[in-house]
N, C-alpha and C positions, 0 to 999 in steps of 0.2 A: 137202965138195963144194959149189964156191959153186951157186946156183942162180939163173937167168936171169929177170926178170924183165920180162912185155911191157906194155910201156907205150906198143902200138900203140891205137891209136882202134879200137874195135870196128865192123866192117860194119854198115851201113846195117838191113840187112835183121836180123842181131843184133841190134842198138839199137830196133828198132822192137819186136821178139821183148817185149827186157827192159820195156819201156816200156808193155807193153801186159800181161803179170801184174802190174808194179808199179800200174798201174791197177785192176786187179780186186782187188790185195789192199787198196790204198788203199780202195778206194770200201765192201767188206764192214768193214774197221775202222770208216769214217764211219757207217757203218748202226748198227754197235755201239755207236758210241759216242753216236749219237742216241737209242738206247733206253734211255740211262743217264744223259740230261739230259731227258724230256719228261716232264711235269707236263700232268695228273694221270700217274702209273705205270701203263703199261697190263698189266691183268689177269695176260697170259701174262709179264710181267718179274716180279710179284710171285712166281707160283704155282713159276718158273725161279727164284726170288732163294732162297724158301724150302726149294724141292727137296736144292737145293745146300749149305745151312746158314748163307747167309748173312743178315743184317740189310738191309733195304731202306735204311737210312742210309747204310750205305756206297757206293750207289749212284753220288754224285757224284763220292765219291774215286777209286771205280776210275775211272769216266770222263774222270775229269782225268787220271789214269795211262797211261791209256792214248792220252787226246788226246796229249801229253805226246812221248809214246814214238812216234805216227803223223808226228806233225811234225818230231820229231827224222828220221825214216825217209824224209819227201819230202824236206828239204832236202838237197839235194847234199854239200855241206861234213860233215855229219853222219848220211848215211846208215846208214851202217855200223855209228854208233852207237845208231842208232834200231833198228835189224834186229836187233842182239845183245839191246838191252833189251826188243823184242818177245816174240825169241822166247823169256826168260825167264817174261814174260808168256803167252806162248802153253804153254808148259811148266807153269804153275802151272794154266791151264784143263786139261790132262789131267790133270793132279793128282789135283785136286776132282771131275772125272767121274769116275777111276779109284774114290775114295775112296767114293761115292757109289753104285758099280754101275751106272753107264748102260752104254748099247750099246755095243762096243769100235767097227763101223761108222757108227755113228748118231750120236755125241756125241764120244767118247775120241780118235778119230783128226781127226775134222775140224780143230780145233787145228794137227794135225800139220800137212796137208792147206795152210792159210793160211801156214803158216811156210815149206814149201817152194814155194812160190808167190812168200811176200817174196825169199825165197835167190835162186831162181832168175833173178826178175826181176834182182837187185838184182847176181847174179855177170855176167848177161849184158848188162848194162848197166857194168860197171866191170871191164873184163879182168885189173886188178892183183889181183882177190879171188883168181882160179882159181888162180894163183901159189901159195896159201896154202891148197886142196885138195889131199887125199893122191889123186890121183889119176894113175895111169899113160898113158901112151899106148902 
């Protein structure tokens, strides 16, 4: 059964919708990824870096990973591609909370929480995605 796809320009008042989670999730990435480049390491990154089991070395590689994957995710051309390696990224931070025992509301789900933010943004901004959701009307 072929299936129709719309490739109308999304309403104004949509577009502005998408543009405006893809800005809150943008801006909490940036924050993230500032806390993974400033020198000296403030105190609560270390005592977070250690909780987690991770080494404070690898501090910059995620941050590059993750700058990486943010910019992939604002440029237009490469959205989609940036949103799928996020949220593989946002998948491995529940991981390591699960793994760890933090709070399923507190830590575990936040993750979740940024990823359907990026989605969201990102389908109400680009009409061709929803096409590619199992969802009925």
């Amino acid at each position: 059964m072929p299936v129709s796809v719309d490739t109308t320009a999304p309403s104004k008042s949509r577009l502005l919708t998408g543009r405006i989670l893809t800005t809150l999730t943008v801006l909490f990435l940036i924050m993230d990824i500032a806390f993974k480049f400033i020198r000296p390491i403030p105190p609560q990154v270390l005592q977070s870096m250690a909780q987690l089991g991770f080494q404070t070395g690898l501090l910059t590689a995620i941050g590059i990973l993750l700058l990486v994957c943010t910019a992939l995710y604002v440029i237009p051309a490469t959205s989609v591609l940036g949103a799928v390696l996020l949220t593989g990224y946002l998948g491995g931070a529940v991981s390591v909370h699960v793994r760890v025992g933090n709070p399923l509301f507190g830590n575990i789900l936040f993750p979740v929480y940024v990823g359907v933010l990026m989605w969201a943004g990102l389908c109400l901004r680009e009409t061709r995605l929803l096409a590619l959701l199992p969802l009925r009307k």
